[in-house]
C-alpha positions as YAML, in Angstrom:
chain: A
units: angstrom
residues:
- id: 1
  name: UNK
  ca: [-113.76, -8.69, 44.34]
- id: 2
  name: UNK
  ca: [-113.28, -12.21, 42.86]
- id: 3
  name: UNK
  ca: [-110.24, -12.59, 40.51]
- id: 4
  name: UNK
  ca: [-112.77, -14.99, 37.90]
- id: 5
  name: UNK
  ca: [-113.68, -13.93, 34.33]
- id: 6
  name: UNK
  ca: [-116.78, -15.86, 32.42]
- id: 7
  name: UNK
  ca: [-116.57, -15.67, 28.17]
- id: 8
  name: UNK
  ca: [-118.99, -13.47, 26.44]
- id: 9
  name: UNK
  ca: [-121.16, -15.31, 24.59]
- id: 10
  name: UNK
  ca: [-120.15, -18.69, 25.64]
- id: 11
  name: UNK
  ca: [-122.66, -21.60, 25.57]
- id: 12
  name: UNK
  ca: [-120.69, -23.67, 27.74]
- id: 13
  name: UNK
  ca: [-120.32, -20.97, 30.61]
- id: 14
  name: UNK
  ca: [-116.59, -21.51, 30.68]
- id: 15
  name: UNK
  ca: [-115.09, -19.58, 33.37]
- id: 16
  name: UNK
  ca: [-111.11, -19.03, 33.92]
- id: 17
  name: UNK
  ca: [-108.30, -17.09, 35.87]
- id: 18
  name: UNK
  ca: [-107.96, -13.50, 35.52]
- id: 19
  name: UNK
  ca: [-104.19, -13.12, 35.05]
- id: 20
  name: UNK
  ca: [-103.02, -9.68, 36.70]
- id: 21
  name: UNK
  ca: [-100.51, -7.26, 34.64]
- id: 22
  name: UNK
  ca: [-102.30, -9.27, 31.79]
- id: 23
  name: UNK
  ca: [-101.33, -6.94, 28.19]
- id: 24
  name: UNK
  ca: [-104.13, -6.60, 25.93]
- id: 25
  name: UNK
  ca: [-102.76, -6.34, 22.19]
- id: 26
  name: UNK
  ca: [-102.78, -2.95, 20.33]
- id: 27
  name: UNK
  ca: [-104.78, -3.32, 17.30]
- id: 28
  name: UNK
  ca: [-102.89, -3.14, 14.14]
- id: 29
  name: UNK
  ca: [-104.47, -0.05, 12.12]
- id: 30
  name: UNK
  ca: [-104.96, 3.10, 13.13]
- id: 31
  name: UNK
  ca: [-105.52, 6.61, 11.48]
- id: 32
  name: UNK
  ca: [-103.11, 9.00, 10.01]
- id: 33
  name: UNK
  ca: [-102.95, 12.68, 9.39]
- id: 34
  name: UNK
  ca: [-101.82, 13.78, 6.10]
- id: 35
  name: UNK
  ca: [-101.01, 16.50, 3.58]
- id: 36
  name: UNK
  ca: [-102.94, 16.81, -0.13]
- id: 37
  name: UNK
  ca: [-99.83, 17.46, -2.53]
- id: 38
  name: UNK
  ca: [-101.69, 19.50, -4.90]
- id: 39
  name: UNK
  ca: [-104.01, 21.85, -2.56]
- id: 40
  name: UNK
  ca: [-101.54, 21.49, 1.13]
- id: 41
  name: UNK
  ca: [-105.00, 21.07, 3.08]
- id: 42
  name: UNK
  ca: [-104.67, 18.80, 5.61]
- id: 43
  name: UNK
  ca: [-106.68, 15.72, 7.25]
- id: 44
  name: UNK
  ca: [-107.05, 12.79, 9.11]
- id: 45
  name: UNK
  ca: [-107.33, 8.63, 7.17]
- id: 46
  name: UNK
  ca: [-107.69, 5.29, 7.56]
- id: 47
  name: UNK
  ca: [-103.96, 3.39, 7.44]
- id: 48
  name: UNK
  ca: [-106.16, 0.27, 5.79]
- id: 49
  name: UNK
  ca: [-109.08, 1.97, 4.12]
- id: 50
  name: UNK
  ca: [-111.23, -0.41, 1.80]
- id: 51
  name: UNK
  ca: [-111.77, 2.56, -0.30]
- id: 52
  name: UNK
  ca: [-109.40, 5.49, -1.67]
- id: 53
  name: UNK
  ca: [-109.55, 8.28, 0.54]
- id: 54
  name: UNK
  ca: [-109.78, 11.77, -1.50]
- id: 55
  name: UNK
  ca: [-108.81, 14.84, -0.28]
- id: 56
  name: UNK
  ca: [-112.11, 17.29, 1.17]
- id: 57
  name: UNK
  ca: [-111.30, 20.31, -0.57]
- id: 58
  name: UNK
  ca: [-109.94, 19.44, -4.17]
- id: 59
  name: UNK
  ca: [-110.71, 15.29, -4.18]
- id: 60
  name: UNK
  ca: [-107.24, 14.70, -5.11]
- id: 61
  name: UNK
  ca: [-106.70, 11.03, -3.80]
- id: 62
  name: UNK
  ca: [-104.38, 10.36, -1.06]
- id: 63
  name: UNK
  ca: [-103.84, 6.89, -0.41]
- id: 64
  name: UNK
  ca: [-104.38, 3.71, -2.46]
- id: 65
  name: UNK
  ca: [-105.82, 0.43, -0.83]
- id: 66
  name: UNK
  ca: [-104.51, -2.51, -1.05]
- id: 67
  name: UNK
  ca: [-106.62, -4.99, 0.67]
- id: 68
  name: UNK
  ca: [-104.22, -4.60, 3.31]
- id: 69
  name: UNK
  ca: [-102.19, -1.16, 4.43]
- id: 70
  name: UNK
  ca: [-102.66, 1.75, 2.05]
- id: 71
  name: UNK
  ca: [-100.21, 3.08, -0.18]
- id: 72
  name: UNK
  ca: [-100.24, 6.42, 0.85]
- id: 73
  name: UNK
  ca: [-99.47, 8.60, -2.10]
- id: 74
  name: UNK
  ca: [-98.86, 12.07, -0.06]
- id: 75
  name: UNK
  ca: [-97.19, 13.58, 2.79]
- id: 76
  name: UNK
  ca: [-97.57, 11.93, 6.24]
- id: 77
  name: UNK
  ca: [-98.10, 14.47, 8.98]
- id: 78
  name: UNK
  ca: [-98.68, 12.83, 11.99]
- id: 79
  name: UNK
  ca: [-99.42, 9.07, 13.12]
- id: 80
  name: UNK
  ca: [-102.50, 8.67, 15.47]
- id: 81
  name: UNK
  ca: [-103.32, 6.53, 18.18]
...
């Protein structure tokens, strides 16, 4: 087994060192499980959604984005991932 790496999608063929016990970075979002205030149903959204997530049953909306994280306007359950 060799211990090289080559870059995807490199014209130049570049090839380096695999470093072992190398960390590869969590991403930054990831999806949350909340509570609708005004039916109590629950479900799973986006932590940066580009659009406002609305709740399935009564489309009351649950988070407002923000080009960035979401301002989540009801109860967080349970963070996922």
């Amino acid at each position: 087994m060799s211990d090289t790496f080559a870059v995807v999608g490199s014209s130049l063929g570049y090839e380096g060192k695999l470093v072992k016990g190398e960390l590869i970075p969590k991403p930054q979002s990831s999806f949350i499980r909340v509570k609708c205030p005004k039916c109590g149903n629950e479900q799973v959204v986006f932590d940066r959604p580009s659009v406002a997530p609305r709740c399935s049953v009564c489309e009351e909306q649950l988070a407002d984005p923000t080009g960035g994280k979401a301002r989540i306007r009801s109860e967080v359950i349970q963070a996922l991932g």
